[in-house]
C-alpha positions as CSV (number, residue, x, y, z in Angstrom):
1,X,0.0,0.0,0.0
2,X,2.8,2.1,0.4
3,X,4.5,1.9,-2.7
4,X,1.2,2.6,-4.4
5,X,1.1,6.2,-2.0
6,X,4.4,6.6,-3.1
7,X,4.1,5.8,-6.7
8,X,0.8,8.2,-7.2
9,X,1.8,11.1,-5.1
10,X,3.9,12.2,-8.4
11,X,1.1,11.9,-10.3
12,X,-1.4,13.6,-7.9
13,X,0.8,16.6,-8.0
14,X,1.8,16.9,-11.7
15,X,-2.0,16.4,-12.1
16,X,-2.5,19.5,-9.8
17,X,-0.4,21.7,-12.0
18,X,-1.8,21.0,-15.4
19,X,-5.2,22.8,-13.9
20,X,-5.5,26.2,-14.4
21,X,-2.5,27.5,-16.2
22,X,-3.7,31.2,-16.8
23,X,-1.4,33.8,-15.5
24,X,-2.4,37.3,-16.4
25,X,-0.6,39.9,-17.5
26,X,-0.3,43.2,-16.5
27,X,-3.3,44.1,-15.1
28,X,-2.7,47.7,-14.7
29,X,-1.3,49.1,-18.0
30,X,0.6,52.4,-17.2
31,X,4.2,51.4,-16.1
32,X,5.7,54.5,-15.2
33,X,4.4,56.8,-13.0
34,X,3.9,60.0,-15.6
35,X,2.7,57.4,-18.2
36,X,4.1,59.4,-20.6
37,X,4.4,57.3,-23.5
38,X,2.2,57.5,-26.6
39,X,0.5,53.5,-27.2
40,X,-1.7,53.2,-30.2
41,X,-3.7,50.1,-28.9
42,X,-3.1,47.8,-25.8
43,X,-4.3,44.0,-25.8
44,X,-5.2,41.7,-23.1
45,X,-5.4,37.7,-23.5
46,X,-7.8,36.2,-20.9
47,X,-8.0,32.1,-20.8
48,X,-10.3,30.1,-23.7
49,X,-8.6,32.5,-26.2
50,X,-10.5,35.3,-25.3
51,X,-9.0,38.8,-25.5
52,X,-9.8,42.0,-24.8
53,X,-8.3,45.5,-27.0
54,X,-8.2,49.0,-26.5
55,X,-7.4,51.9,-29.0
56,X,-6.4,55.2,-29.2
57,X,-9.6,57.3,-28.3
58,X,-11.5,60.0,-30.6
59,X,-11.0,63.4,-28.8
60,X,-13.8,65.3,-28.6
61,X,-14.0,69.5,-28.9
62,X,-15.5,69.7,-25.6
63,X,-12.6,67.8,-23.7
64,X,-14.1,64.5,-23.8
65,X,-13.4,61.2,-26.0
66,X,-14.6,57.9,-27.7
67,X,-13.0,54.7,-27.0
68,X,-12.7,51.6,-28.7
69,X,-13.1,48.3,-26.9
70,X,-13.1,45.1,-28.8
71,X,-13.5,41.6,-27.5
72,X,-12.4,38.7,-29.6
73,X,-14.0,35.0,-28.5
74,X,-13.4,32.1,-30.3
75,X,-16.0,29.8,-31.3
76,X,-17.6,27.9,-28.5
77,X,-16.0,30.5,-25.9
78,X,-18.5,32.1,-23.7
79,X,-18.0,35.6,-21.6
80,X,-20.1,37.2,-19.4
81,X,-19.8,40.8,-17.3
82,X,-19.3,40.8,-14.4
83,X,-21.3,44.5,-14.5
84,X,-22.2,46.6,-17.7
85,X,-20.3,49.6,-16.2
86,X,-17.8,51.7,-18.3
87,X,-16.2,53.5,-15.5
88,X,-13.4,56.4,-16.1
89,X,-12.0,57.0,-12.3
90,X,-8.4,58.9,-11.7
91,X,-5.2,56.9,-11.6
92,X,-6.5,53.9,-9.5
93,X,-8.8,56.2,-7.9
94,X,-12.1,57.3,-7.5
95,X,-14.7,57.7,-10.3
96,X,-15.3,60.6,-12.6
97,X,-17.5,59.6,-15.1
98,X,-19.2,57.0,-16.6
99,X,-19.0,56.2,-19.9
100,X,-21.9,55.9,-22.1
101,X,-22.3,53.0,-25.0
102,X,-22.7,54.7,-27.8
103,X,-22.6,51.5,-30.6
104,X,-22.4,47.6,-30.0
105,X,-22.0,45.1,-32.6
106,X,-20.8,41.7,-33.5
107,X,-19.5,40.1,-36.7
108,X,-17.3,36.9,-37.3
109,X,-13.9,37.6,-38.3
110,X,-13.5,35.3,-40.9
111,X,-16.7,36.7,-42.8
112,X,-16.9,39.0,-45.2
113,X,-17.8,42.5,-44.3
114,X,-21.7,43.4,-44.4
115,X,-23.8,45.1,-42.1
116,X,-24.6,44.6,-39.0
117,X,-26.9,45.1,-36.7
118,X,-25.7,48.7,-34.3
119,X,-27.4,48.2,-30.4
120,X,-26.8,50.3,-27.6
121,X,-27.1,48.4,-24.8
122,X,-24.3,45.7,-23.3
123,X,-25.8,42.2,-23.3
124,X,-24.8,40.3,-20.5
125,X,-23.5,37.3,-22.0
126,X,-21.0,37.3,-25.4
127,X,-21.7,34.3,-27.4
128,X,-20.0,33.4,-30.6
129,X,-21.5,33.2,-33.6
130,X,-21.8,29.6,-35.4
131,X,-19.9,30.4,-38.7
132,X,-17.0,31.9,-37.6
133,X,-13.8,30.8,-36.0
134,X,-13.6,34.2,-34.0
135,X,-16.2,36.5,-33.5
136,X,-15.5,40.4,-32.6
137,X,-17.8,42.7,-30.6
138,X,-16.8,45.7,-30.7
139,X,-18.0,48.5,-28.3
140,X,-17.8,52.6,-28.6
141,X,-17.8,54.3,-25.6
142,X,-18.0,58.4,-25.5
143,X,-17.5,60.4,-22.4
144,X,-18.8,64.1,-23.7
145,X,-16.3,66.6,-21.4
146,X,-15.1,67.0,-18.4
147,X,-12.1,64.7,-18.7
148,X,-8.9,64.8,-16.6
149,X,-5.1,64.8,-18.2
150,X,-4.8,61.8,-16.9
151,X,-7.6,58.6,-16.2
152,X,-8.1,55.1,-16.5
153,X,-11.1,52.9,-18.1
154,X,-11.9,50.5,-16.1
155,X,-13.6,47.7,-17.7
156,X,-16.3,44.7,-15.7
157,X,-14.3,41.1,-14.4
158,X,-15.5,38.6,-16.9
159,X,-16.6,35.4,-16.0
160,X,-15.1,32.5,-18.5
161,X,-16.0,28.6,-17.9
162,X,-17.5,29.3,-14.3
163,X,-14.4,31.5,-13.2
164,X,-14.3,34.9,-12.4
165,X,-10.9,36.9,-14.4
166,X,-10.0,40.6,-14.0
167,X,-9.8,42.6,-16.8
168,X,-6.8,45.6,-18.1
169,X,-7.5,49.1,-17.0
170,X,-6.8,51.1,-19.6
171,X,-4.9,53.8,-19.0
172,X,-5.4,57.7,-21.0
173,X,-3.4,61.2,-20.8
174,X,-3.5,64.4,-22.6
175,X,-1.1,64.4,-24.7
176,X,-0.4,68.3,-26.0
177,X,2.4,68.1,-28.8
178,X,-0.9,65.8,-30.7
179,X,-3.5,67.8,-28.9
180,X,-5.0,64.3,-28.4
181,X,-6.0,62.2,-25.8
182,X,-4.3,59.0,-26.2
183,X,-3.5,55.7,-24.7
184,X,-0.4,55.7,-22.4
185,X,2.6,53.1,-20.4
């Protein structure tokens, strides 16, 4: 009985490790402290394939800004939200505005371009559709003025195969030599 303990104990724990093997990446994407370092888009992988991308924002006349966020799932991937909040808060700080959906839609990546179907309103659930090997959903979020030099976009957790994952926050300045707001590390 022994020797059977013995022999399975290796297996029980190179078993254990083969679980779970997700490690994110940098959750928080500024990595200096006066994030002053133009980014044109920022990508985060999540398990099952799923990722999640930001691009450089529309600046608006009035001191606001539209974002870009695109999720990419892979056919017979699954995410939900957490929430359907937007929220733009100060450097890992408090809230200062919540951004509004202005478009919402979905289309396989391996289609061919046609039109699609524009909602305003998050569904709770991203599922992917049949024909495609990856399908995109790709949200536009505006924030009409009052913005700071400086603020992150803090997207919901997502929940993929029954677990919980955190989610990039995005992180924005004012750039002036581009007069621009624009994504930043």
């Amino acid at each position: 009985m022994r020797r059977l303990a013995l022999c399975t104990l290796p297996l029980l724990l190179a078993m254990t490790g083969c679980g779970d093997s997700y490690q994110p990446e940098q959750l928080y994407m500024a990595t200096t402290p006066d994030c002053n370092t133009w980014v044109e888009g920022s990508t985060f992988n999540l398990p099952e394939g799923v990722s999640v991308s930001a691009t450089s924002p529309v600046t608006l006349r009035q001191g606001g800004a539209e974002f870009g966020i695109i999720y990419l799932v892979p056919r017979g991937g699954r995410v939900q939200f957490v929430t359907r909040a937007f929220n733009v808060t100060q450097p890992k700080g408090a809230t200062v505005a919540k951004a509004k959906v202005l478009s919402y839609y979905q289309r396989g990546t391996n289609n061919r371009a046609e039109m699609v179907e524009v909602i305003t309103d998050i569904p709770g659930l991203l599922l992917p559709v049949a024909t495609a090997d990856v399908t995109q959903w790709r949200i536009r979020l505006g924030v009409d003025s009052g913005l700071p030099d400086r603020f992150d976009l803090v997207l919901s957790d997502v929940i993929i195969a029954e677990k919980r994952y955190p989610v990039r926050t995005f992180t924005y300045r004012w750039f002036p030599e581009r007069k621009a707001y624009g994504l930043c590390r």
